[in-house]
N, C-alpha and C positions, 0 to 999 in steps of 0.2 A: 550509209550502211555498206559492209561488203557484202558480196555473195561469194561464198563457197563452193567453187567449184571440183565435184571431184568425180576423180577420173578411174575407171574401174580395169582391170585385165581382163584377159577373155575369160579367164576362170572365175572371177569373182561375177564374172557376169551373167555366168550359167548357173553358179550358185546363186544371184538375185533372185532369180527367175526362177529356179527351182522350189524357192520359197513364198513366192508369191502366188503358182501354182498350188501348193500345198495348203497356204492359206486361202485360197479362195475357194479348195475341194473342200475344205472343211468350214468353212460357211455353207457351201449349199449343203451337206449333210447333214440330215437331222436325226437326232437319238429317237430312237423306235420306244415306242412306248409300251412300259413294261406292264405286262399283265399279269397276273396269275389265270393258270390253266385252268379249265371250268372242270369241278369236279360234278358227280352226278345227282345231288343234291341240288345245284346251282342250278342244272339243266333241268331237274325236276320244277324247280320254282318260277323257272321262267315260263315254263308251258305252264302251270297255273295260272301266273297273271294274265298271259293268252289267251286261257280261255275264259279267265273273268273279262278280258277285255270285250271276247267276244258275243258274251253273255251265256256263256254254257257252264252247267253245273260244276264245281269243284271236284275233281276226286277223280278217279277210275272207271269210265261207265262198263270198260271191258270185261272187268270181271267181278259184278255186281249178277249175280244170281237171283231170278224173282221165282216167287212157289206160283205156282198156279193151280 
């Protein structure tokens, strides 16, 4: 078998490397993972489950009015 050897200019060889750089920034990068923004429904539901989790009554205790 032969091997091919080949021979680069200083230019071609800043351009290598330039590329090589470029791909290897773009493996360590990773896509950010897309969310949608919590509307206030969403944050309402979550303190629910919270305090079901924590065993506290569902609802509003704040502004629950008793007659006495």
């Amino acid at each position: 078998m032969e091997t091919i050897i080949r021979r680069f200019s200083p230019k071609e060889k800043e351009k290598e490397k330039e590329k090589e750089e470029k791909d290897e920034k773009s493996k360590d990068k990773k896509e950010p993972i897309k969310t949608r923004s919590k509307s206030k429904n969403d944050e309402e539901e979550e303190e629910d489950e919270q305090e079901l989790v924590q065993g506290k009554p569902k609802g509003n205790s704040k502004n629950i009015k008793t007659k006495k």
